[in-house]
ZAFI-213283 format. One line per 10 residues: number of its first residue (from 1); their letters; for each residue x, y, z of N, C-alpha, C. Coordinates in steps of 0.001 Angstrom, whole numbers, plus 500000, padded with zeros to 6 digits. Example, Ala and Ser with C-alpha at 12.3 -4.5 7.8 and 13.67 -1.06 7.14 Angstrom:
1	as	513190:494310:507800:512300:495500:507800:513200:496700:507800 | 512850:497750:507080:513670:498940:507140:512900:500030:507870
This chain:
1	xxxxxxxxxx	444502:229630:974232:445726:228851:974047:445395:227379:973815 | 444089:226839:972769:444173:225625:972753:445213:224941:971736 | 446040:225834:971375:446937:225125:970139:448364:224410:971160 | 447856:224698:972760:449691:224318:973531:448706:222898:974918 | 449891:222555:974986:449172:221542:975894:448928:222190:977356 | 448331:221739:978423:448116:222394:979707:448993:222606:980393 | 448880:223892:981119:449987:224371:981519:449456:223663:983157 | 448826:223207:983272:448323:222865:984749:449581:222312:985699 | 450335:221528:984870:451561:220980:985710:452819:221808:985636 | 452882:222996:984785:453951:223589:984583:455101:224245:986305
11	xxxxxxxxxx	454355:224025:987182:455041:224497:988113:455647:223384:988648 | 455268:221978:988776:456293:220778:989003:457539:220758:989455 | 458220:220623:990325:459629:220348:990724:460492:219279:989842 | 460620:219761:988283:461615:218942:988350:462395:218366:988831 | 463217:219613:989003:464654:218879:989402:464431:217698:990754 | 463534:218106:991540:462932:216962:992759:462865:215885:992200 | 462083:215547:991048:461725:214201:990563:463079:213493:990035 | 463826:214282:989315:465147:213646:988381:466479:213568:989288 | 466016:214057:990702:467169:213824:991362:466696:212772:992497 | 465767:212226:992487:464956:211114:993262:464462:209823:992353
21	xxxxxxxxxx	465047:208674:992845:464997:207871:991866:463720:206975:991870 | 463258:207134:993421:461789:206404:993159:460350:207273:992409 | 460056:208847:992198:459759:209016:991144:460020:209317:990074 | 461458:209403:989623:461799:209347:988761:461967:207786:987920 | 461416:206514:988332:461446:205425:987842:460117:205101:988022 | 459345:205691:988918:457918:205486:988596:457462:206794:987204 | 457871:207472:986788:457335:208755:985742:457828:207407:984394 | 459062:207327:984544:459466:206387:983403:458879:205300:983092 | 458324:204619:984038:457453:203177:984390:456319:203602:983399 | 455476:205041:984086:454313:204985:983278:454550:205489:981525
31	xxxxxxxxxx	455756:206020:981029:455092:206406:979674:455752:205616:979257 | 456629:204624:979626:456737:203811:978787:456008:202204:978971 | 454998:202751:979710:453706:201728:979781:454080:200436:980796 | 455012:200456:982011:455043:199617:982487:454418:199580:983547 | 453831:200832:984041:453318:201070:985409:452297:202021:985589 | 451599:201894:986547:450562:203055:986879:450876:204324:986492 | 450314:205579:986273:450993:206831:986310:449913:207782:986987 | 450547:208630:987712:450299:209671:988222:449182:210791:987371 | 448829:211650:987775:447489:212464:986636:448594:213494:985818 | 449896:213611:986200:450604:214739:985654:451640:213603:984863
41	xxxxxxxxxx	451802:212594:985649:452533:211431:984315:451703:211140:983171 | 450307:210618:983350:449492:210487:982319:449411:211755:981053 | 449327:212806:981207:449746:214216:980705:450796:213714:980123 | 452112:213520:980539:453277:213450:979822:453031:212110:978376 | 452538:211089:979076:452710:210141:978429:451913:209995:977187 | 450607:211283:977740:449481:211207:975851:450564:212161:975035 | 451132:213310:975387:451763:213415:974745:452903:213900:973906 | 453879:212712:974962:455015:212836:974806:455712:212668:973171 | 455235:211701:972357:455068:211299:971318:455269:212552:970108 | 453960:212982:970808:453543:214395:969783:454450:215551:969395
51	xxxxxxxxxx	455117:215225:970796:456084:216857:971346:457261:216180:970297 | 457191:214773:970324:458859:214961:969673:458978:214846:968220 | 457617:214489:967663:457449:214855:966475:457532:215876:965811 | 456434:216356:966608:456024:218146:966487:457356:219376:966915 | 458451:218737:966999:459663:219793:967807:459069:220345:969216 | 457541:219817:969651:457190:220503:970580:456778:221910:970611 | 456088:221577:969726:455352:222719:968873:453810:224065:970124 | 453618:222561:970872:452302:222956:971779:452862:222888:973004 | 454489:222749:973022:454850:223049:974227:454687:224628:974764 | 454379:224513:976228:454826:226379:976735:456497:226197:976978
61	xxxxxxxxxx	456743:227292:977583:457824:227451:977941:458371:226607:978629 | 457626:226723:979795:458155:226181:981009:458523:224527:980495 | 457300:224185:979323:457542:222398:979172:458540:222551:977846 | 459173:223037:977601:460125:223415:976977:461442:223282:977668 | 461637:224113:978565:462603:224299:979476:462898:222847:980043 | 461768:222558:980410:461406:221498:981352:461925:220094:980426 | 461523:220228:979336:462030:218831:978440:464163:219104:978051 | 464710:219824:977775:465739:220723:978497:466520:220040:979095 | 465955:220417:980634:466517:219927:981751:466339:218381:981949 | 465313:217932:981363:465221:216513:981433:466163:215607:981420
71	xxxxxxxxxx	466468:215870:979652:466866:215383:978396:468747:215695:979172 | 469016:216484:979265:470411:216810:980082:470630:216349:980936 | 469951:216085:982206:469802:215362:983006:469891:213974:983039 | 469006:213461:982481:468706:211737:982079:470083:211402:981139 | 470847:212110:979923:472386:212004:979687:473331:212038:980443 | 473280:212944:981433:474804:212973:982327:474349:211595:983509 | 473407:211813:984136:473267:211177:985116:472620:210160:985117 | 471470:209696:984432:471010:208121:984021:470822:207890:983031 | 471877:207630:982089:472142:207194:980884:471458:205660:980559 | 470952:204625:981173:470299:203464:981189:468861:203919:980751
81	xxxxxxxxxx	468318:204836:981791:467017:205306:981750:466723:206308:980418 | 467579:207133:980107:467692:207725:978474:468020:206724:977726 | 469205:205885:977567:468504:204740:976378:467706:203818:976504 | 466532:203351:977468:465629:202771:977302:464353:203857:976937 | 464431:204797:976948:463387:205845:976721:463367:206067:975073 | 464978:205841:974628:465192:206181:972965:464639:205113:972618 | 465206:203674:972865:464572:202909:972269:463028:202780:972215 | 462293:202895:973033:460844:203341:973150:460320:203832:972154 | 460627:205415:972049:460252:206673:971202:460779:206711:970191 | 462097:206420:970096:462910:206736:968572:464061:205555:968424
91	xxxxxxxxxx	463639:204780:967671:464215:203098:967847:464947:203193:966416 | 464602:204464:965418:465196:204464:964513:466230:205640:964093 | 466320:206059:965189:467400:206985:965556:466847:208838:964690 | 465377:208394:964196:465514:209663:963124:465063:210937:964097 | 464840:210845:965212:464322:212487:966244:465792:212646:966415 | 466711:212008:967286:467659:212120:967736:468527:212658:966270 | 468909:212210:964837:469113:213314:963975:468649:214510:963997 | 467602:215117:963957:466763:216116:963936:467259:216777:965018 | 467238:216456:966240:467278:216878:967102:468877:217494:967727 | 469585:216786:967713:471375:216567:967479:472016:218085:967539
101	xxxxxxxxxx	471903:218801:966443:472293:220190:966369:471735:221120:967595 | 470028:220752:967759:469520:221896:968791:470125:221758:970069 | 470259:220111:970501:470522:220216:971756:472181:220318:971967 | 473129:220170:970970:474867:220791:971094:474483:221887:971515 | 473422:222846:970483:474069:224463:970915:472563:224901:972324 | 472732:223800:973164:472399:224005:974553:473206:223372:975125 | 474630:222989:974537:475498:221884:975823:475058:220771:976255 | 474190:220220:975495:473478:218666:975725:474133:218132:974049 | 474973:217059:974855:476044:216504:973732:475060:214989:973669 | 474438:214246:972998:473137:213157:972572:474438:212177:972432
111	xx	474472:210943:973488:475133:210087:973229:474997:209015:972585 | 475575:208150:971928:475335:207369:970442:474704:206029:970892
């Protein structure tokens, strides 16, 4: 399976991190380069980039799922922390086109 990224962190507690705001603002700190990161933040942050280019092509499941729940999450409930993350990654709005249709027909409505 070298064509997917490591599944080493795939068991992670999301929902723990995105419902806790001190690592959930330290995970954000590091990929968007303001802060130390963790060995499973560093993971995210080589490449986070890639995944959203790539549709997340070398994602497994679970980091599939897992980007998902994120992405839904960080919209309903910290909308500050999702648009400083867009501006970061996609400052020209063109993933968030691309992307737009997949995440409606999961009930993740991408706010403007």
């Amino acid at each position: 399976a070298d064509d997917k990224y490591t599944d080493k962190y795939d068991k992670i507690n999301l929902q723990e991190i995105l419902e806790n705001k001190r690592p959930l603002e330290s995970y954000m700190d590091c990929v968007l380069g303001k802060g130390k990161c963790t060995p499973e933040g560093k993971e995210l942050k080589d490449h986070l980039q890639e995944a959203l280019e790539t549709g997340c092509e070398k994602c497994t499941e679970a980091q599939e799922k897992g980007a998902e729940t994120s992405i839904g999450y960080l919209i309903k409930n910290e909308l500050e922390i999702w648009k400083e993350l867009t501006a970061h990654f996609d400052p020209d709005g063109k993933w968030r086109k691309k992307y737009e249709d997949r995440a409606k027909a999961k009930g993740i409505v991408i706010p403007e």
